[in-house]
C-alpha positions as CSV (number, residue, x, y, z in Angstrom):
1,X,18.1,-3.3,0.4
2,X,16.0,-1.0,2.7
3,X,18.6,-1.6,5.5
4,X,21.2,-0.8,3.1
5,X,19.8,2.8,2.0
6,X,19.1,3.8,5.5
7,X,22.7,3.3,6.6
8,X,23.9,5.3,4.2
9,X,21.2,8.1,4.6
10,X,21.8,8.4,8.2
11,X,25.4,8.9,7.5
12,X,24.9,11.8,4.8
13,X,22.3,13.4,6.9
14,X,25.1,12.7,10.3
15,X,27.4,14.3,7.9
16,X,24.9,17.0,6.5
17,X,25.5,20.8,7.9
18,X,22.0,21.5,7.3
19,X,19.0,19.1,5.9
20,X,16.0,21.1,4.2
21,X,12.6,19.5,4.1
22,X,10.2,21.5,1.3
23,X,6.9,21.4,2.0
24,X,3.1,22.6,0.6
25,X,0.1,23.6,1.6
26,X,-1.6,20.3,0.0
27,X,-0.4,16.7,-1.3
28,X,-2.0,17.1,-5.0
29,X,-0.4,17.0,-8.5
30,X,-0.7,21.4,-8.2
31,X,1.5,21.1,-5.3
32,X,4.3,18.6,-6.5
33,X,4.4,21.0,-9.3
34,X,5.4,24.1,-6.6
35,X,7.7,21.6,-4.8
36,X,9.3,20.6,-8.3
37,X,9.7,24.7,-9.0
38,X,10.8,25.4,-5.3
39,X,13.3,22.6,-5.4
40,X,14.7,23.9,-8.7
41,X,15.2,27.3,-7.4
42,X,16.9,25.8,-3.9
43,X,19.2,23.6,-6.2
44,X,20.3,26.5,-8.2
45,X,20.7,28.7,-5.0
46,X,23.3,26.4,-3.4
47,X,25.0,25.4,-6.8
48,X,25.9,28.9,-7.5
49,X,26.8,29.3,-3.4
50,X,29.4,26.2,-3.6
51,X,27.1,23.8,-2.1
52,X,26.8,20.3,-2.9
53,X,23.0,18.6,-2.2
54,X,22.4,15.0,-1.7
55,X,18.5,13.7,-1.4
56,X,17.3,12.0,1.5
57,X,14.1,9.3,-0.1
58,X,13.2,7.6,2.3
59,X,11.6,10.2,4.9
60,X,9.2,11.5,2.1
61,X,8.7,8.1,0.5
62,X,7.9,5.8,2.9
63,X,4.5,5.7,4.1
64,X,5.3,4.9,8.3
65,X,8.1,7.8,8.1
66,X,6.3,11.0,5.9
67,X,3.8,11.8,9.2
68,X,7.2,11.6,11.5
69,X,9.1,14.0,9.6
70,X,6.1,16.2,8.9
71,X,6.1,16.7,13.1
72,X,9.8,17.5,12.7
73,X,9.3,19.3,10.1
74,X,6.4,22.1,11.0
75,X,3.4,22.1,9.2
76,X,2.6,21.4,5.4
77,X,3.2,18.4,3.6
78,X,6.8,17.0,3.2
79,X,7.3,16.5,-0.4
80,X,11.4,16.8,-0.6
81,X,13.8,16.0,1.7
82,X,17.4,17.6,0.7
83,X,21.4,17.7,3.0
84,X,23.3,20.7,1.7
85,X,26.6,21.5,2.1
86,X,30.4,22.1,1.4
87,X,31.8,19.2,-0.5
88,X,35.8,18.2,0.7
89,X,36.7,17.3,-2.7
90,X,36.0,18.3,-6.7
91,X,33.0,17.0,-7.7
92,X,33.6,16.8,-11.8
93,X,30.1,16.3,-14.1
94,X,27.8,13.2,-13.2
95,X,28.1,11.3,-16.9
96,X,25.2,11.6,-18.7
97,X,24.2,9.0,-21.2
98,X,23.6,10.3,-24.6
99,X,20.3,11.7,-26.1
100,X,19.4,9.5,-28.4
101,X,19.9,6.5,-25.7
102,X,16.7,8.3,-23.8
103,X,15.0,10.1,-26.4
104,X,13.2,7.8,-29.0
């Protein structure tokens, strides 16, 4: 499956005007929290720009690939990975299952 996922990351980041990597300071649950807030504020930003975001995973995830993209990156921690950009099509609302399926 891992095969799978890359292949299709490397074509939305090949396809990606512009990738954003968030980073902190440290790598503790304090600093997740300011990526979490950071990331909210980014998603917002572009939603209200036009922008459509897809998440890149794997860089941030995988153990052998986090110190890689922190030298691409600059320096901090890489907690998010994040392509933005204009979408060719509509994008209508992701379904959402209902509350009470996810809420007990």
């Amino acid at each position: 499956m891992g095969g799978w996922i890359a292949k299709k990351d490397r074509k939305l980041a090949d396809s990606s005007p512009l990738i954003v990597v968030l980073s902190t300071d440290g790598d503790e649950t304090r600093d997740w929290l300011l990526a979490g807030q950071a990331l909210g504020r980014l998603l917002l930003t572009a939603c209200r720009r036009g922008l459509q975001a897809c998440y890149f995973n794997q860089p941030v995830l995988v153990a052998s690939l986090r110190p890689q993209l922190r030298d691409l990156a600059g320096p901090g921690f890489p907690q998010v990975c994040v392509g933005l950009g204009h979408c060719d099509k509509e994008i209508g609302p992701i379904p959402r299952r209902p509350l009470e399926d996810v809420i007990q």
